[in-house]
DRENNUKE-906403 format. One record per residue (C-alpha): x negated, y negated, z negated; residue in one letter. Coordinates in pm, whole numbers, padded with zeros to 5 digits, always signed. Last residue first. Example, Ala and Ser with C-alpha at 12.3 -4.5 7.8 and 13.67 -1.06 7.14 Angstrom:
2
-01367+00106-00714S -01230+00450-00780A 
end
This chain:
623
-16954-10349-11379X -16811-10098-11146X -16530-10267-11029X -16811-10519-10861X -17039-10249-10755X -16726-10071-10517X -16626-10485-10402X -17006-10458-10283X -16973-10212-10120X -16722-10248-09911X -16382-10101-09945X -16161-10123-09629X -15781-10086-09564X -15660-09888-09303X -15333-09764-09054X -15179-10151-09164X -14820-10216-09083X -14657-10416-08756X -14466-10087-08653X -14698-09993-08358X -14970-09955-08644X -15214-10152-08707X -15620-10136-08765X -15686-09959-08449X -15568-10254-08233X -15685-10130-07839X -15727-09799-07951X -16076-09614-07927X -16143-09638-08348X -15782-09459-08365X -15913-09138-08136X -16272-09109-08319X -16094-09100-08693X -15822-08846-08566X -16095-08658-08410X -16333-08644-08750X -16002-08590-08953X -15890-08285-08724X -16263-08140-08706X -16206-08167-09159X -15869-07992-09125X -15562-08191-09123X -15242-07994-09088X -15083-08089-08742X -14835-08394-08684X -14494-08388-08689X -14465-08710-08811X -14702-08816-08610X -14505-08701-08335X -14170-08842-08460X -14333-09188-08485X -14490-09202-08113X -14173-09079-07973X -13981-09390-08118X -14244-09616-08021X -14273-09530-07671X -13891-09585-07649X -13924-09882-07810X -14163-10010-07536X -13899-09901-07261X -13649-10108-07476X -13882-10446-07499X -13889-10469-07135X -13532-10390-07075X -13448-10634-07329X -13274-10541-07672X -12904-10527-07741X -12888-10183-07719X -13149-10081-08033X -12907-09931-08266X -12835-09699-08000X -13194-09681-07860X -13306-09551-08198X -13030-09289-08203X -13117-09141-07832X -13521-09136-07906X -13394-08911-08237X -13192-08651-08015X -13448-08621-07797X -13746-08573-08052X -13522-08296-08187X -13474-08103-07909X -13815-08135-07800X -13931-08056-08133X -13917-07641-08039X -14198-07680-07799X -14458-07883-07946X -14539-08250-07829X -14874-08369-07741X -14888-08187-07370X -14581-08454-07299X -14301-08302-07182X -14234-08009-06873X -13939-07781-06813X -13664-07989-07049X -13306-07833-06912X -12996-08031-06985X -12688-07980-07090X -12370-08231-07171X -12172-08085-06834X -12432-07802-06716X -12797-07778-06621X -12895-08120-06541X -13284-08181-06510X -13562-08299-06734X -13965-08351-06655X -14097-08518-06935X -14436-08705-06896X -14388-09108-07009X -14256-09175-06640X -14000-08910-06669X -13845-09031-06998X -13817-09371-06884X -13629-09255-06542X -13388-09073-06774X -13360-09327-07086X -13004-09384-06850X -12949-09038-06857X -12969-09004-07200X -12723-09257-07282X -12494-09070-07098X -12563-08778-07295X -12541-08939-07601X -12199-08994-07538X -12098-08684-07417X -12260-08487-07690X -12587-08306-07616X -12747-07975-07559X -13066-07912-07483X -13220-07620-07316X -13616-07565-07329X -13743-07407-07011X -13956-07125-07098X -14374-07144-07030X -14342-07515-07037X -14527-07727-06782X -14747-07946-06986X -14800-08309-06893X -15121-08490-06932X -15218-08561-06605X -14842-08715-06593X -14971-09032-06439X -14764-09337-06366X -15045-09539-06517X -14844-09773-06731X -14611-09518-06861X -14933-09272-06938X -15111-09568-07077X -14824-09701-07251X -14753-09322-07423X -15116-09284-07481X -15126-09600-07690X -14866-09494-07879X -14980-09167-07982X -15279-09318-08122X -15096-09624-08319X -14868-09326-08482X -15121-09124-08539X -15269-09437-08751X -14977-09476-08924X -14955-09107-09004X -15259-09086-09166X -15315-09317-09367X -15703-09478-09370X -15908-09550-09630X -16212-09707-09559X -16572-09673-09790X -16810-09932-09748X -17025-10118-09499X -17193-09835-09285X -16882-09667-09331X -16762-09383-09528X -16430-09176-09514X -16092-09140-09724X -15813-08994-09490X -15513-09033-09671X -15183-08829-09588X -15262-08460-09741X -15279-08611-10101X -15620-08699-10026X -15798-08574-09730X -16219-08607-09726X -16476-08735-09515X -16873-08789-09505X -16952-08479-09675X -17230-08474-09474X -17005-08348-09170X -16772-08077-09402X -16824-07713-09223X -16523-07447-09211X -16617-07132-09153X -16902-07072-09383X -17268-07093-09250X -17347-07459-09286X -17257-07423-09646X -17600-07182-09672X -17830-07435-09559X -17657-07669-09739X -17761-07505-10081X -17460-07306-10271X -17248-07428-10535X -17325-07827-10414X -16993-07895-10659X -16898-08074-10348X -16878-07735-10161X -16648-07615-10404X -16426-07879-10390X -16408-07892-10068X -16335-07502-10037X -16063-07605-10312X -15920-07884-10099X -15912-07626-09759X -15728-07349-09966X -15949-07071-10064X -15870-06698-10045X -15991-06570-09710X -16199-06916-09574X -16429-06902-09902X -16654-06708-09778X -16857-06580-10086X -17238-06620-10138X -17416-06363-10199X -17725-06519-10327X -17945-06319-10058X -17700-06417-09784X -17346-06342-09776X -17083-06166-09950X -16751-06074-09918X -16703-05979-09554X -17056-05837-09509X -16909-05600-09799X -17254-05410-09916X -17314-05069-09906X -17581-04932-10197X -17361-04637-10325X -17270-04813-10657X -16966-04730-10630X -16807-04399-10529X -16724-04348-10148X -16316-04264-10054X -16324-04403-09685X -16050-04651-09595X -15700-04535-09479X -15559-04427-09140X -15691-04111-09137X -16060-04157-09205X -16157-04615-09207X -16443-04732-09203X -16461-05135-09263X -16651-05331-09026X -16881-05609-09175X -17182-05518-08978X -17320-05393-09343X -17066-05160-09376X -16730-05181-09597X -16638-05147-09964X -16487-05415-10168X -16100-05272-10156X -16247-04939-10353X -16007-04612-10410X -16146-04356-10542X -15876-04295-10817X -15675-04297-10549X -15331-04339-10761X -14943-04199-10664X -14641-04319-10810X -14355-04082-10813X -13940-04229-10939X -13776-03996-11101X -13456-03881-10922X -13149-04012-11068X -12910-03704-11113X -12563-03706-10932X -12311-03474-11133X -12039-03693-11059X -12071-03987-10786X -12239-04256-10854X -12042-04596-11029X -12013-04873-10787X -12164-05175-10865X -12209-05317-10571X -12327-05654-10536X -12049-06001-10457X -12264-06270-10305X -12087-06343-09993X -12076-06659-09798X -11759-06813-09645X -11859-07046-09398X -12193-06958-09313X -12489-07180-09118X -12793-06987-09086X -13100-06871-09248X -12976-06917-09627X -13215-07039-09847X -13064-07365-09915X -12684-07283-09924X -12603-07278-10275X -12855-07519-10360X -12755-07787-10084X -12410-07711-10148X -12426-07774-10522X -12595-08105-10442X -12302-08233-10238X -12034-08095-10491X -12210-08255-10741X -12258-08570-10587X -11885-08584-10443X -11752-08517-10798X -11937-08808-10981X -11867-09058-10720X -11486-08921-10676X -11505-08993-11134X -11632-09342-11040X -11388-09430-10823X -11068-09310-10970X -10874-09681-10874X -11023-09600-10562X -10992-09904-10266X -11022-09900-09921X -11158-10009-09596X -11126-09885-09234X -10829-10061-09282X -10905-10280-08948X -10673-10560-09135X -10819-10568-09443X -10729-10479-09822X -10411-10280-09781X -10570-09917-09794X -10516-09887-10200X -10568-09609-10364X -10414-09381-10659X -10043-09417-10520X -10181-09265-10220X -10277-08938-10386X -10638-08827-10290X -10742-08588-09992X -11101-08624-09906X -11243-08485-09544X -11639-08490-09508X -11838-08559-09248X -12236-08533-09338X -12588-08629-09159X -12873-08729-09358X -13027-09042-09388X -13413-09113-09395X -13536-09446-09555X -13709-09280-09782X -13847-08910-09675X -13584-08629-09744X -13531-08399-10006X -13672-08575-10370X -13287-08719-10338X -13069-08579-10109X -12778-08592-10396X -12831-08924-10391X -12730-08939-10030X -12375-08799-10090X -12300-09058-10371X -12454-09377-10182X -12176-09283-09931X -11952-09253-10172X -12035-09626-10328X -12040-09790-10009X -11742-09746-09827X -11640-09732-09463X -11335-09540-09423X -11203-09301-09124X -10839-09215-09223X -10720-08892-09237X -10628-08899-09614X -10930-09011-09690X -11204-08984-09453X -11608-09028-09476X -11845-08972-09150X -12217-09003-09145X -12374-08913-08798X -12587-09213-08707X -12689-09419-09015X -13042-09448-08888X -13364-09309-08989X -13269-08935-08921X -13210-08634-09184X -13224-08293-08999X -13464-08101-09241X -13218-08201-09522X -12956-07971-09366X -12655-08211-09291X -12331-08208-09527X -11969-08072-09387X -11622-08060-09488X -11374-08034-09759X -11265-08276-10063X -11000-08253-10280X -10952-08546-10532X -10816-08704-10868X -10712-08378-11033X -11009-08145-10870X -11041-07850-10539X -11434-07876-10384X -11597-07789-10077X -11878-07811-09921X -12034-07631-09634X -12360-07672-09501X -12484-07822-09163X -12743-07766-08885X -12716-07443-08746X -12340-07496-08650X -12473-07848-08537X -12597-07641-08193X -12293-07612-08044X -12258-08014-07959X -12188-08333-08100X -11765-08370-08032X -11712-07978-07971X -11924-07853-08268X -11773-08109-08468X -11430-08012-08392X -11482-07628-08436X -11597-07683-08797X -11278-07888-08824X -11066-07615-08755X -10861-07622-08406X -10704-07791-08115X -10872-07877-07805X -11137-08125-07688X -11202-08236-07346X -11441-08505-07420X -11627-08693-07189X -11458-08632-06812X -11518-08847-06553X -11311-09102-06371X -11459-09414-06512X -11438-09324-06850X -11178-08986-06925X -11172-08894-07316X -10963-08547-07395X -10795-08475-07736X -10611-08202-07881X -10495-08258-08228X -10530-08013-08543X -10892-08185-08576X -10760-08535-08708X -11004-08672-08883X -11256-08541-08647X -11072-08703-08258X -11032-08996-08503X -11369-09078-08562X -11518-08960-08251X -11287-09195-08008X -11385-09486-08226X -11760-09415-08164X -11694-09346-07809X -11533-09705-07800X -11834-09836-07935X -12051-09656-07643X -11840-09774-07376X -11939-10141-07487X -12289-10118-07538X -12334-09899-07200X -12076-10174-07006X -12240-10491-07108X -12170-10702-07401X -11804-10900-07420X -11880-11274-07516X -11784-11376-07129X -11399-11209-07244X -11366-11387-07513X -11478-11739-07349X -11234-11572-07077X -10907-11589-07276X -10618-11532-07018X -10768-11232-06939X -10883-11108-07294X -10823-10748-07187X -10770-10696-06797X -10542-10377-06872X -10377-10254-07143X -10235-09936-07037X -09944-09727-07273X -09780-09369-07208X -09571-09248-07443X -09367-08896-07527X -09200-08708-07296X -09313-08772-06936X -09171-09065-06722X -08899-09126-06503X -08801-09516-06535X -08547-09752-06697X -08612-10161-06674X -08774-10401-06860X -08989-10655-06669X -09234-10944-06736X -09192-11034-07134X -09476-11275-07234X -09687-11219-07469X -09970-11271-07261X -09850-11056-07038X -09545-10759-07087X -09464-10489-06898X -09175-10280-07036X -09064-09934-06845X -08779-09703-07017X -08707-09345-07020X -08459-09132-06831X -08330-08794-06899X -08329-08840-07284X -08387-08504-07568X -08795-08572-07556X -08728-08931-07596X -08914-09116-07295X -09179-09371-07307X -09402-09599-07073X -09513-09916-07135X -09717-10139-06893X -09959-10425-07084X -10174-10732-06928X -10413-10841-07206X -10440-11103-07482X -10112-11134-07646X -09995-10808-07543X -10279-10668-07783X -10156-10895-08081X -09847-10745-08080X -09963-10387-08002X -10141-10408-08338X -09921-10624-08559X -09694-10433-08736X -09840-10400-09056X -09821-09989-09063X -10084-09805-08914X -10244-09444-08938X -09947-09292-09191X -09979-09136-09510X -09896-09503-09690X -09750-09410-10077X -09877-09760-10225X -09750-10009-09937X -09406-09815-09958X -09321-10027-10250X -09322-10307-10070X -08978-10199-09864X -08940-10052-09544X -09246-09856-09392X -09394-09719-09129X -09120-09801-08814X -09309-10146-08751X -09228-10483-08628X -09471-10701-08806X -09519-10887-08474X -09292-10845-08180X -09399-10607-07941X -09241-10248-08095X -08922-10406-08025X -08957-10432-07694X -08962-09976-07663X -08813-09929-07975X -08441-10094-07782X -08552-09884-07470X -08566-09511-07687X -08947-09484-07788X -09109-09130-07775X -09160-08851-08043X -09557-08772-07952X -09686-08623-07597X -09940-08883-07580X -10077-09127-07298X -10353-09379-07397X -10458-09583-07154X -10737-09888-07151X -10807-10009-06829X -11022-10321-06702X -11212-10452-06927X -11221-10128-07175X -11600-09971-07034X -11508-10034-06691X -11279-09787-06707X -11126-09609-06986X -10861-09326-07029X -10778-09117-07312X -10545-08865-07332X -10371-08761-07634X -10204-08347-07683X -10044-08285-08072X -09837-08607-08055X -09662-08719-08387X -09615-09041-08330X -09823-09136-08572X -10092-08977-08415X -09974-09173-08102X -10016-09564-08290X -10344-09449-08424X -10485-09408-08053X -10336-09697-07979X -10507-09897-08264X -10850-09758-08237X -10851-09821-07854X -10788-10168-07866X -11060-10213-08133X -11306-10035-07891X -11197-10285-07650X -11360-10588-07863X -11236-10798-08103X -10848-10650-08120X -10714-10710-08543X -10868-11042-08622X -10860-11204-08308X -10556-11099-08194X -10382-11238-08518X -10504-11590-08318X -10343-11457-08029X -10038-11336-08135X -09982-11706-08330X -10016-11879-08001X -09796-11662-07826X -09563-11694-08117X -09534-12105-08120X -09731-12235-08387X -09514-12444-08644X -09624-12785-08711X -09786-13014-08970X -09859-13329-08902X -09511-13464-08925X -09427-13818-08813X 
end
C-alpha cells in the first residue's frame, strides 16, 4: 500500500490559495494586475463588506474569447510567458498562473468578458473549483470578474478575517499602490456603495495629488535621474513632513510595487542630520531597470525582487535623493521644472553705466535719544546733534553704571550668561526684561531643564515631560466631557484628506470631539476644523490630524479602550513637539504643571521626564 498520493486539484487550489489570496486585499491585488495586463485604460473597483462579500473588478482591457475564458481557471495557465527564458524579460503584472486559480478555489466566482471585435461574450461561474455554468452572454468589452463570499467553504479562514475598518483599509493600501504605478490608467474604488477614489488619467504628480490629497504638491520635491543600470523619477517628502511610521513610502520597478530594504535604507540616509530618529519621510519613486538585470521570481506576492546592480541603484538613489533635497531646499513651493538660467544679455549700444552715488550724514548718531527713551525724529529721520551734547539713550543705558539691556541684542543663553557672571548687582538684574528666579533654573541644549531642589539638582527633558502634561489634560478633558478649554478659531481651518484616511477619520470623530475639536464635513475628503484644543496652534491642525490618523493605522488591532488612550497620546507627542521656545517664566510653568500630574516622573511613553542629583552624589564626584 502506497502512502504517498496525489492531491486532487481542488485540494491543491486551495492549499496554493493560501499562499497567493490571505486576505481580500490579496484578492484585489491579483485582479487588479490581471486587467493592467489586459491592457485596460478605465478599472472599476468594487468592495462590500470590506472583501467578504464582493470583490469586482470590471476593465475595459482586450477581453477573453469562451475557450480563455475556463482556461484562465486551471492553474499555471497563463498568456505571460512561454518558455523559461521569458522568466528574465517579465514586463508584465503576473505570470505563474495561479491567481484566479487559487481564488475559485476558495470563493464563489462569475466571469464576464467580451472581445472588443465579438457580438456576444461568454459567462463562467465557478465554486470551489468547481465548474457551475458556461454559457454566452451580453456584456461590455473587456472583463468583468466578482469573487464573492471569499473563504466560504473555509470558515476557520474566514473567522481569522479582522473587522471591516482593518480589512477595508488593506485593500485601500493595495488599491494605492497600483492606482501610482500605473498613473496613465483611470481608476475609481466603490466600498459599500460609495465612492473612494475616482481617479483619472494623467502624470504621476497628478496621481498623488488625487490618491492623498491637493495639498502634497507643497509637500514633496522632485527627483530625477537618467544612468546605465537605472532611471528613476518621482517624488521625495520635505524633511519638515517626516512621520514616525512607514506610512507614505512607495518604491516601483518597472511598475511593480516592491518591498526592499536596501533602497529604502538608501532614500532615508540621505535624510540624515534632517529629521529626528525614528522619523521617516515620505517618497514614491518610479525605477526603470532592464529585466534581464533583476529577478521578480523569488515569491509568490512578487512584491519582492532581486538587483544584480544593487549596490551601484543604492549609490545612485542616495545621490539623487540628497541632490533634490539641496536643489530644492530653499525653494518656497513645490516646482517641477525649476529655472536657474540669469541673463546675460549684452546692453544695448552706446548705453553708459551710471556711477553708482552713496550719500554720508556725517552727523549721523544711532545712540542718541531723550532721557524718556523716545527718539526725535525731523522729517522722517533722527535729529542731526553733535556728541557729547549731554543726552543720554534711556534705551541703551540704565542706572548710574549704565547698564545695558540686554533684551535688543542678546540671545536668552548669553543674557544668562551674563547675569551669572553677577555683571551688574541684583538690584539692577531685577530691572532688565527678562528676570532669572535666584538663578534657580537654566535650559541646556534647548531640551534640558536643569533646576535645584531642596535635595539636589534634577534634570528634567523637556519634551517628555510636555508630553506627560499634555496628556493628562487630554484624559481630563475626555474624562470630564468639558471643552472649557476649547478655542473657537478666528478662520475655519480646512483639511483635506485621502479617502481612506478620511474614513478613518470619521470613526476618531466622536473621540476627537470629546478631547475639544469641533469638525464638520465640508466636501467629499474635506473637512472644516472651527474649534481644537486652546493648546494647539492654528496651522498644526492639519498636521496633528494627519499624524493621529497614521498612529491609529498601525494601531487597529488595539481595544477600544486602549485606542481612545492612544489617541490622547498621539496628540500629546506632536504638541510637545511643537512646543514653545523656553524662556525662564516658560521653565518655571513647565516645572509647576509636571509636579501637578498624577506620575510626573514618566512620560505617557513608559520613559523617564527626570532624573535627580542629590547632594550628596554632587560631593561624592567631587572628591
Amino acid at each position: 500500500m502506497s502512502l504517498i498520493n496525489i492531491l486532487p486539484d481542488s485540494v491543491a487550489n486551495q492549499i496554493a490559495a493560501g499562499e497567493v489570496v490571505d486576505r481580500p486585499a490579496s484578492a484585489v491585488k491579483e485582479l487588479l494586475e490581471n486587467a493592467i495586463d489586459a491592457g485596460a485604460t478605465a478599472i472599476q473597483l468594487i468592495v462590500k463588506d470590506a472583501g467578504r462579500t464582493l470583490i469586482q473588478v470590471i476593465d475595459n482591457g482586450c477581453g477573453m474569447s469562451d475557450t480563455d475564458a475556463r482556461l484562465c481557471f486551471e492553474r499555471h495557465a497563463t498568456s505571460k510567458i512561454h518558455k523559461a527564458d521569458d522568466l528574465f524579460a517579465i514586463r508584465t503584472m503576473g505570470f505563474r498562473g495561479e491567481a484566479l486559480a487559487s481564488i475559485a478555489a476558495v470563493a464563489q466566482v462569475e466571469l464576464k468578458s467580451r472581445l472588443h471585435d465579438s457580438e456576444l461574450g461568454t459567462q463562467v461561474v465557478i465554486e470551489g473549483s468547481d465548474l457551475k455554468e458556461q454559457c454566452p452572454c451580453s456584456c461590455s468589452a473587456g472583463t468583468s470578474i466578482a469573487v464573492k463570499n471569499l473563504f466560504f467553504n473555509i470558515p476557520a479562514r474566514r473567522n481569522f478575517l479582522k473587522r471591516d475598518s482593518i480589512e477595508l483599509n488593506h485593500i485601500d493600501e493595495i488599491f494605492r499602490r497600483v492606482a501610482l504605478a500605473n498613473y496613465n490608467i483611470a481608476f475609481s474604488f466603490h466600498h459599500n456603495g460609495k465612492l473612494l477614489y475616482d481617479l483619472g488619467s494623467g502624470n504621476f504628480a497628478q496621481r498623488i495629488a488625487g490618491i492623498f490629497g491637493i495639498n502634497y504638491n507643497q509637500r514633496l520635491y522632485h527627483i530625477e535621474e537618467q544612468t546605465q543600470p537605472v532611471r528613476l523619477t518621482g517624488y521625495v517628502g520635505k524633511a519638515e513632513y517626516a512621520k514616525r511610521v512607514r506610512g507614505e513610502q512607495y518604491l516601483f520597478v518597472n511598475g511593480r510595487y516592491i518591498r526592499h530594504n536596501g533602497l529604502s535604507a538608501a532614500v532615508e540616509r540621505a535624510y540624515s542630520e534632517l529629521i529626528p530618529d525614528r522619523t521617516y519621510p515620505a517618497y514614491f519613486i518610479l525605477l526603470d531597470v532592464d529585466p534581464n538585470r533583476i529577478d521578480v521570481n523569488i515569491h509568490p506576492t512578487k512584491t519582492e525582487v532581486r538587483f544584480i546592480d544593487e549596490q551601484v541603484i543604492f549609490a545612485i538613489l542616495r545621490a539623487a535623493t540628497k541632490r533634490a533635497l539641496g536643489q530644492y531646499s530653499l525653494a518656497n513651493e513645490l516646482e517641477f521644472n525649476p529655472s536657474t538660467e540669469i541673463d546675460f544679455s549684452p546692453a544695448p549700444a552706446g548705453f553708459t553705466p551710471e556711477q553708482p552715488q552713496v550719500t554720508i550724514n556725517p552727523h549721523y548718531n544711532p545712540f542718541r535719544g531723550t532721557m524718556g527713551g523716545e527718539t526725535k525724529r525731523e522729517s522722517g529721520r533722527f535729529e542731526d546733534k553733535p556728541m557729547g551734547s549731554g543726552e543720554w539713550n534711556a534705551d541703551n543705558t540704565e542706572g548710574k553704571h549704565g547698564a545695558m539691556d540686554t533684551s535688543r541684542w542678546a540671545s536668552e543663553s548669553e543674557k544668562k550668561c551674563i547675569e551669572d557672571a553677577d555683571f551688574w548687582s541684583s538690584d539692577e538684574a531685577e530691572k532688565t526684561e527678562v528676570k532669572i528666579s535666584n538663578y534657580e533654573t537654566v535650559c541646556f541644549l534647548d531640551r534640558y531643564i536643569i533646576t535645584t531642589l531642596k535635595s539636589g539638582i534634577a534634570v528634567i527633558d523637556r519634551q517628555r515631560a510636555l508630553e506627560r502634561i499634555f496628556y493628562e489634560r487630554l484624559l481630563a478633558r475626555r474624562q470630564n466631557n468639558a471643552c472649557t478649554s476649547t478655542q473657537q478659531l478666528l478662520f475655519p481651518v480646512t483639511c483635506r484628506f485621502s479617502s481612506a484616511d478620511s474614513e478613518i477619520l470619521g470613526e476618531l470623530m466622536p473621540e476627537l470631539n470629546r478631547l475639544g475639536f469641533v469638525i464638520s464635513p465640508l466636501a467629499t475628503n474635506t473637512y472644516v476644523v472651527t474649534a481644537c484644543p486652546s493648546d494647539i496652534k492654528e496651522n498644526d491642525i492639519q498636521t496633528m490630524l494627519e499624524q493621529s490618523i497614521s498612529d491609529f493605522k498601525s494601531n487597529m488591532m488595539q481595544k477600544f479602550s486602549e485606542r481612545d488612550k492612544s489617541v490622547c497620546l498621539s496628540l500629546a507627542r506632536q504638541m510637545a513637539a511643537a512646543g514653545d521656545p523656553l524662556t525662564p517664566q516658560a521653565m518655571q510653568q513647565l516645572i509647576a504643571d509636571l509636579f501637578s500630574c498624577q506620575a510626573p516622573d514618566i512620560s505617557p511613553s513608559g520613559k523617564r521626564t527626570m532624573t535627580v542629583i542629590s547632594q550628596s552624589d554632587i560631593s561624592e564626584r567631587l572628591k
